[in-house]
C-alpha positions as CSV (number, residue, x, y, z in Angstrom):
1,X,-11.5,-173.2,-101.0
2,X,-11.7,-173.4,-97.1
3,X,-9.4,-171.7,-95.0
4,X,-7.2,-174.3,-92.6
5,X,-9.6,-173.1,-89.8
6,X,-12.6,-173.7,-91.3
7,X,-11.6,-176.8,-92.5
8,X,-10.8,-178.0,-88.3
9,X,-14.4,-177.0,-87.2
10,X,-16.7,-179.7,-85.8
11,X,-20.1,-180.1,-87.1
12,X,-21.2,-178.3,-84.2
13,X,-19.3,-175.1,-85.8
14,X,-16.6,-175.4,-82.5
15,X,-13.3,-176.3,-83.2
16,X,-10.8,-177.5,-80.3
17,X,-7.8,-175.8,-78.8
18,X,-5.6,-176.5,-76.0
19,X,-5.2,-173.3,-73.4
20,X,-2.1,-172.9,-71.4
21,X,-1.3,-170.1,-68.6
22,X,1.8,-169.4,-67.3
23,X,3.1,-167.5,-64.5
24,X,6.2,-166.5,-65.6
25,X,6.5,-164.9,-68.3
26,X,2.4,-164.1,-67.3
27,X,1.1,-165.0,-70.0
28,X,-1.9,-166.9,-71.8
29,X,-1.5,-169.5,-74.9
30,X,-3.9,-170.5,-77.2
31,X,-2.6,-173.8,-79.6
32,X,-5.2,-174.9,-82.6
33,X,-7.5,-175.3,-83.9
34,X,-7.7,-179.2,-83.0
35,X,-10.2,-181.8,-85.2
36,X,-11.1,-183.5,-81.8
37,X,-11.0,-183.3,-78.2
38,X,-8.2,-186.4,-77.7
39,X,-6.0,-184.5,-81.0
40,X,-6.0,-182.0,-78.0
41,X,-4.8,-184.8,-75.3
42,X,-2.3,-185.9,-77.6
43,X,-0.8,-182.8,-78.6
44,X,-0.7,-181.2,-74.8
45,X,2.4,-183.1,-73.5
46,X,4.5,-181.6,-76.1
47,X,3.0,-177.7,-76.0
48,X,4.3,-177.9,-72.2
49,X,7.4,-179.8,-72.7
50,X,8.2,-176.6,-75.1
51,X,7.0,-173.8,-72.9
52,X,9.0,-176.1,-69.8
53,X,11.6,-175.6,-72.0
54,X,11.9,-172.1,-72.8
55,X,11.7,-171.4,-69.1
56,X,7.8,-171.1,-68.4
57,X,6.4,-172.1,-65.4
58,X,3.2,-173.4,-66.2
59,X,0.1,-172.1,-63.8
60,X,-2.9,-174.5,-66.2
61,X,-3.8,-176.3,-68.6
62,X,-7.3,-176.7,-70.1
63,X,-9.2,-177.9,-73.4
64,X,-11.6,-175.9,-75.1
65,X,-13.9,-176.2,-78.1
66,X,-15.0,-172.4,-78.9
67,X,-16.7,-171.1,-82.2
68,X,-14.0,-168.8,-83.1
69,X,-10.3,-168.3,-82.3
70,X,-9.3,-165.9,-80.1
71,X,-8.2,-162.2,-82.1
72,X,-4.1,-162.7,-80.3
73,X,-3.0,-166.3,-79.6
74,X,-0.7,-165.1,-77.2
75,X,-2.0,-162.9,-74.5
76,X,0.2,-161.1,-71.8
């Protein structure tokens, strides 16, 4: 059986995540994996209506399709 992961990749072996930055805390999100490039668009609003709501102020916003997650999803 495929992991959930694995399951999310594109047939170009790339799945999609949505990439957030903020300034304070300084830190670097990383939300996915995503089937598609607008389940990204779709999705973002509410990712920065939660950080906004803990507090975060948001420095960027970006969608990416990598091959492989990044190790930490959370990097300070």
């Amino acid at each position: 059986m495929q992991s959930s992961v694995n399951q999310r990749l594109d047939v170009s072996n790339k799945s999609w995540w949505l990439e957030i930055s903020t300034q304070s805390p300084a830190c670097h999100y990383h939300f996915g994996p995503f089937a598609s490039e607008s389940e990204v668009v779709l999705a973002q609003p509410g990712y920065e209506a939660d950080l906004a709501k803990e507090g975060c102020e948001l420095v960027g916003t970006w969608v990416v399709a990598r091959h492989q997650p990044p190790a930490n999803l959370t990097l300070e």
